[in-house]
Backbone as CSV, one residue per row, in Angstrom:
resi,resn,N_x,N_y,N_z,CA_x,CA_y,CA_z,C_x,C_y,C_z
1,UNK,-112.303,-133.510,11.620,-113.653,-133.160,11.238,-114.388,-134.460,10.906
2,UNK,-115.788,-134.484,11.410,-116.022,-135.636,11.202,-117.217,-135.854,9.638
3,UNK,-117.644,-136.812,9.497,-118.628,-136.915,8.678,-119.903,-135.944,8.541
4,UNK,-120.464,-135.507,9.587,-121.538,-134.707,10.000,-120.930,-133.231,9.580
5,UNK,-119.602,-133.033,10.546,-119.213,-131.724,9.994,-119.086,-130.761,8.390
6,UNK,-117.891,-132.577,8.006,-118.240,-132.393,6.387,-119.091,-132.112,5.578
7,UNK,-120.688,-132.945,6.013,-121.547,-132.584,5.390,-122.336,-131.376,5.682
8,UNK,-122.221,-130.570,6.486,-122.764,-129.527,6.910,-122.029,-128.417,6.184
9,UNK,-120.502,-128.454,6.252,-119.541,-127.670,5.489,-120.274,-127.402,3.956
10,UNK,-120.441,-128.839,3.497,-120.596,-129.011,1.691,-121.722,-128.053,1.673
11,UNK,-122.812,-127.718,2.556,-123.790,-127.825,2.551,-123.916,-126.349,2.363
12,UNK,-123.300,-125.700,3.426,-123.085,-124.421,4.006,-122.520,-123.778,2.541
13,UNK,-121.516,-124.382,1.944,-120.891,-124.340,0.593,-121.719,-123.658,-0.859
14,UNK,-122.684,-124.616,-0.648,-123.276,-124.735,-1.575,-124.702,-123.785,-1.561
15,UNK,-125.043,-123.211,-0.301,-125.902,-122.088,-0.153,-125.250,-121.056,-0.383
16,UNK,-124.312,-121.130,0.245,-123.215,-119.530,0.135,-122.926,-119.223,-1.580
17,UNK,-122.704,-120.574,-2.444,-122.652,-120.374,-3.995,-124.073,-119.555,-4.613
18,UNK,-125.111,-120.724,-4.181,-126.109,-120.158,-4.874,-127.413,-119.257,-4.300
19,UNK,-127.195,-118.861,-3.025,-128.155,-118.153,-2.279,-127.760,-117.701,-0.752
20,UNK,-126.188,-116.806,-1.607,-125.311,-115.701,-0.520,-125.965,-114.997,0.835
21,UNK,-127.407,-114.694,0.201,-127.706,-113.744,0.880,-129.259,-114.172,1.465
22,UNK,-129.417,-115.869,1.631,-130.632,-116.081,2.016,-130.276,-116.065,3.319
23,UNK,-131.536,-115.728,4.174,-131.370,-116.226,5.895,-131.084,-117.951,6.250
24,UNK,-131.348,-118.926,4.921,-130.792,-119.980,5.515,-129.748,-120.168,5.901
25,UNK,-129.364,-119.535,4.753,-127.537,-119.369,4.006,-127.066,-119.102,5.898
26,UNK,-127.321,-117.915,6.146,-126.205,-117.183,7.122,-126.455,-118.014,8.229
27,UNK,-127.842,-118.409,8.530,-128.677,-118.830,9.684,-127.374,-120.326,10.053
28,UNK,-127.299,-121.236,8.788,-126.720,-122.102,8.818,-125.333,-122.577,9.204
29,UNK,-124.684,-121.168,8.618,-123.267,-121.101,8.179,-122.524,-120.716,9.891
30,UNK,-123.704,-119.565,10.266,-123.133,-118.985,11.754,-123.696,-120.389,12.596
31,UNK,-124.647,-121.169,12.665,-124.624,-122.300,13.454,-123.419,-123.050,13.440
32,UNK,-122.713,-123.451,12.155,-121.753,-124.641,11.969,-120.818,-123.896,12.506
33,UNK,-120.482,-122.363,12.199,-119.202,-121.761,12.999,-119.397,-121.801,14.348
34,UNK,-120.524,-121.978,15.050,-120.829,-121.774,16.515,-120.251,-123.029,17.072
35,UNK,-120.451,-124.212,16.440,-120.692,-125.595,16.712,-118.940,-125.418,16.453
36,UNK,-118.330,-125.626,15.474,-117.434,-125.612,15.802,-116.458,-124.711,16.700
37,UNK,-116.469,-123.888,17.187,-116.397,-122.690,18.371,-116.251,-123.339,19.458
38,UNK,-117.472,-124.093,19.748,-117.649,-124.838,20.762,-116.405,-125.670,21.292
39,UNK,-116.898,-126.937,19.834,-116.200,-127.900,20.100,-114.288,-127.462,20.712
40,UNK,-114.159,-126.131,19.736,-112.481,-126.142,20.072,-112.643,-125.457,21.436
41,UNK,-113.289,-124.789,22.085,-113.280,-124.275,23.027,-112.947,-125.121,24.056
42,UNK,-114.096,-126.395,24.107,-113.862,-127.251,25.120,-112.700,-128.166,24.936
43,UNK,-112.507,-128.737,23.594,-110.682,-128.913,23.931,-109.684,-127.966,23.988
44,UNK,-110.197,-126.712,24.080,-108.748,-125.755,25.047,-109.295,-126.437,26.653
45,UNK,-110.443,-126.023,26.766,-110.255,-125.880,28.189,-109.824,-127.415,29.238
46,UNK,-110.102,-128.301,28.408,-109.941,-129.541,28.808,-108.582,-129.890,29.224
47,UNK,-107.535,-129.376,28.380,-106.428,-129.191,28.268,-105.633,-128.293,28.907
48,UNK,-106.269,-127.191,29.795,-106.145,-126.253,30.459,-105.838,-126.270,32.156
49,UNK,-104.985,-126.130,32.626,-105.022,-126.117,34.108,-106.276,-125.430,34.766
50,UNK,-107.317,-125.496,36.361,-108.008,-125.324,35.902,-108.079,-123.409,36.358
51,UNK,-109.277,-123.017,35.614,-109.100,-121.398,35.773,-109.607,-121.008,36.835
52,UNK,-109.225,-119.193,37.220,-109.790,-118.902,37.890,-111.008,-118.550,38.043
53,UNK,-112.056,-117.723,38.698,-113.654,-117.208,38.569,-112.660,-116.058,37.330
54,UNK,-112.058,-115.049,38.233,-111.471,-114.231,37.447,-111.460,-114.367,35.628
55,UNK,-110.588,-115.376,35.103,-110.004,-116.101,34.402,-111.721,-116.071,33.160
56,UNK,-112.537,-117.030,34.173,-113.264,-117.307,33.571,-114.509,-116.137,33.262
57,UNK,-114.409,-115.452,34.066,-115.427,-114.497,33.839,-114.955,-113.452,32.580
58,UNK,-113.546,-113.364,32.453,-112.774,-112.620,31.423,-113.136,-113.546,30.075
59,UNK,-113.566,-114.500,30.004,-113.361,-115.340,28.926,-114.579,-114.926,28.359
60,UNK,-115.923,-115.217,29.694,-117.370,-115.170,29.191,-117.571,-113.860,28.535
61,UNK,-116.962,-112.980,29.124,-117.200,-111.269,28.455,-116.671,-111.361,27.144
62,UNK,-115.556,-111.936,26.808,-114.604,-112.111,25.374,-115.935,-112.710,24.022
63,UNK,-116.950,-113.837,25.004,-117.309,-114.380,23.996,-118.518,-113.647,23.888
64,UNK,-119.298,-112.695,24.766,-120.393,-112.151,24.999,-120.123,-110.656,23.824
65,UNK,-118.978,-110.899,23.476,-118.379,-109.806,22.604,-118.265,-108.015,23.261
66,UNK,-118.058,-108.298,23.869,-118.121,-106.793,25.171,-116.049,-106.732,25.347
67,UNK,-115.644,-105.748,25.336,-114.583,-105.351,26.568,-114.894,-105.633,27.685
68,UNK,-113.965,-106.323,28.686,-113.897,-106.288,29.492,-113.496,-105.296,30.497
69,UNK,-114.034,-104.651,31.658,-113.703,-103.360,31.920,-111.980,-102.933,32.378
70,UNK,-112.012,-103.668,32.533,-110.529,-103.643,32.997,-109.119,-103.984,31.772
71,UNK,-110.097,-103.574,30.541,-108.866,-103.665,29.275,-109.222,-102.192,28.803
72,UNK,-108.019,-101.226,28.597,-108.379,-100.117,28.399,-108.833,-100.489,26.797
73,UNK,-109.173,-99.495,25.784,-109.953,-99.722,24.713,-108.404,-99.859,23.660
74,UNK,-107.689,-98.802,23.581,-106.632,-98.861,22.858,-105.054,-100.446,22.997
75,UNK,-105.790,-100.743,24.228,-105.004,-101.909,24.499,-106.308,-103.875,24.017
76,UNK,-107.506,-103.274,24.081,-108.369,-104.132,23.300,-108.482,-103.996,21.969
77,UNK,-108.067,-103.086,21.218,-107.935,-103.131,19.725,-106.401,-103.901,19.760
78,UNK,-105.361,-103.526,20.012,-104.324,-104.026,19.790,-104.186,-105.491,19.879
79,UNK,-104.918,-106.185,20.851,-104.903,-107.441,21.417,-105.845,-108.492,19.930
80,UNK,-106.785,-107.526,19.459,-107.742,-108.143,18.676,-108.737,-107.855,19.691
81,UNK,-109.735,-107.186,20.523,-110.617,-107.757,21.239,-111.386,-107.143,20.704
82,UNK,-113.124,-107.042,20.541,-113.863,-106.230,19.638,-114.295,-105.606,21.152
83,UNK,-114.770,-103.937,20.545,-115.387,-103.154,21.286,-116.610,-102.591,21.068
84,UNK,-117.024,-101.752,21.712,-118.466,-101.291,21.543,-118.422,-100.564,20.444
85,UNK,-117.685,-99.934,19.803,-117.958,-99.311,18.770,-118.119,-100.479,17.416
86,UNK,-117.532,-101.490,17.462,-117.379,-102.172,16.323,-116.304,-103.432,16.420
87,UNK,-115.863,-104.169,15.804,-114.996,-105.197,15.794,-113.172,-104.455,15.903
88,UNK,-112.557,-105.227,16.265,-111.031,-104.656,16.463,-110.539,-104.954,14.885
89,UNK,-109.237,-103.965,15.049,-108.771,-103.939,13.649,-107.226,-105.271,13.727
C-alpha cells in the first residue's frame, strides 16, 4: 500500500468515525474500495495465462454483479456469486 492509499484509508477512517452516514463518507470509502479492486484485479490478470472471450465475458458479468446465465442460481449462491434477488450467502 502506498502513501496515497494510506492516506485515503486514514481518511476514509476518520469519516466513517465521525460522519457514518454522510454521502462523503460512503461516496469516498466505495471509491478507495473500487481503486483498490482495480489495482488487484490487474495484478491477477497480469499474472494470468491469457483468457478466453468466454473466460472474460464470465468475469465482466461477475463484476457487473449479475449471474451469469449459465450458473444455475443454487450453484451461484454456493460459489458466493450475488444474484438478482440480493447478494449470496
Amino acid at each position: 500500500m502506498n502513501s496515497q492509499h494510506l492516506k485515503t484509508r486514514a481518511r476514509v477512517a476518520a469519516l466513517t468515525r465521525h460522519h457514518p452516514n454522510d454521502k462523503t463518507t460512503t461516496d469516498l470509502a466505495r471509491d478507495f474500495r473500487a481503486e483498490r479492486l482495480a489495482e488487484y484485479i490487474k495484478r491477477a490478470v497480469d499474472k494470468a495465462p491469457p483468457l478466453t472471450q468466454a473466460q472474460r465475458d464470465r468475469l465482466a458479468v461477475l463484476l457487473q454483479g449479475a449471474v451469469p446465465p449459465d450458473v444455475p442460481e443454487t450453484k451461484a449462491v454456493s460459489q458466493g456469486i450475488a444474484t438478482s434477488g440480493g447478494a449470496a450467502r
